[in-house]
Phi, psi and omega in degrees: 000136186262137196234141182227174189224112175251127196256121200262136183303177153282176156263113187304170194275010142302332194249108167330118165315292165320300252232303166288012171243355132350305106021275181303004184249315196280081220279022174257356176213333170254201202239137158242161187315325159179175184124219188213170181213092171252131145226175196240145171222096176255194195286023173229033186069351168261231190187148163238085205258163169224160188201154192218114195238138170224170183247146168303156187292308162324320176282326196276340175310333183290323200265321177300322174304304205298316164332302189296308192285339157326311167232052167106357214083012184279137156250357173226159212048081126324076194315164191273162191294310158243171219232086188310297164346290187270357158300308167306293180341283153005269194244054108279038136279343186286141183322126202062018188259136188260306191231117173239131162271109174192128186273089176315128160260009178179164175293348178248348217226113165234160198216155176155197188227180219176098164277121158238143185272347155181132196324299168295354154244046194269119171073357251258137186229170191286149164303137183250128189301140225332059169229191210248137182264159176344288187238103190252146192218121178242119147337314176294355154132048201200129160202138173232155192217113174236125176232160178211207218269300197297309177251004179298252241305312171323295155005280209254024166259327170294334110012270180212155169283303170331329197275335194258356161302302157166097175277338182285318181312331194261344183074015155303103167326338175299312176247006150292307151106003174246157208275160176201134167297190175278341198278316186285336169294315183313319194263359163281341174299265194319357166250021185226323209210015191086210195227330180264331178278339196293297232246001141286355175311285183300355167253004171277159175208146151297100180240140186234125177263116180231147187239130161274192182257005158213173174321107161296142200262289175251104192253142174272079191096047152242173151225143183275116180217104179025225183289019165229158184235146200234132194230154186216088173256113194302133184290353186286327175295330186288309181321304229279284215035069186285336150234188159305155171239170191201098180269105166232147166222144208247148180185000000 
């Protein structure tokens, strides 16, 4: 399993914990906090990921601060920084999602599974006059994925409304929708949260393993390793989008 250390913002002091860490299960388009990604796409279109999120030491200390002050300084019995249940809670409501299963393996660490019953309605938002919808999926052996400036805030309303408050607080372009390079989020990062969480940002990456139902022929923003295709995606290009991302396999 391939594994990485992604540093997730904080949240305002508005936003339900739980509800901002949505965000970190939905793992075929956003970024989690650190961990793995697998999934299967089989032949009747529906799909199975399994996935494990943790929070980073840095973040999580952060949150442990924010926690306290929250509530005077009391430190004990804390809820865990992520809530496995209620992430699950969440994001089964979401479109094409049947079943999510999911555990805390630490007050930082949730672990579990992500049923969808088709591929092609994962998320699924309307086709945009000329342009490409989220998720285009042909049985015969084709799947694409496109997110840009136009359809990140959409996402993540479907998702969460919480979700898209709030990354707009943080000025994440994924969910405003008004464009910023990568060099100017970083220092709105590094002025909310400092020069060390700014620069794991910019230095995290997402990897995700998806298996198909036969020998991948071609990937697009990939690598091909017999029926599985492997994506290493910098969470900063997901934040940013500075340019469109774009995935595709052929298989």
């Amino acid at each position: 399993m391939n594994s990485t250390l992604l540093m997730c913002p904080l949240p305002p002091q508005k936003t339900r914990f739980p509800a901002a860490f949505v965000l970190c299960a939905a793992v075929l388009v956003f970024a989690s906090c650190s961990g793995t990604v697998d999934g299967v796409v089989k032949q009747d279109g529906s799909a199975e990921i399994e996935l494990e999120i943790a929070l980073g030491n840095q973040m999580a200390g952060r949150l442990r601060l924010l926690n306290s002050i929250l509530r005077g300084g009391a430190q004990d019995a804390q809820p865990p920084l992520l809530d496995g249940p209620a992430i699950a809670l969440s994001m089964a409501a979401a479109p094409g999602i049947s079943a999510v299963s999911l555990r805390n393996t630490s007050p930082t660490a949730v672990a579990g599974a992500v049923s969808v019953s088709r591929i092609d309605a994962f998320l699924s938002l309307p086709a945009r006059a000329g342009g490409a919808p989220f998720i285009r999926y042909d049985p015969e052996g084709r799947l694409v994925i496109s997110l840009d400036l136009e359809t990140g805030p959409q996402l993540l309303s479907l998702l969460s409304e919480d979700i898209r408050d709030y990354l707009s607080t943080l000025a994440a372009p994924v969910a405003t929708g008004f464009p910023l390079t990568k060099a100017a989020y970083r220092e709105i990062a590094a002025s909310l949260h400092g020069p060390q969480v700014a620069d794991e940002i910019v230095a995290a990456r997402i990897p995700i393993t998806i298996e198909f139902p036969r020998p991948v022929k071609e990937v697009r923003g990939g690598v091909a390793q017999g029926r599985r295709a492997r994506f290493d995606l910098p969470l900063i290009d997901l934040l940013v989008l500075e340019r469109p991302l774009m995935y595709e396999v052929t298989w």
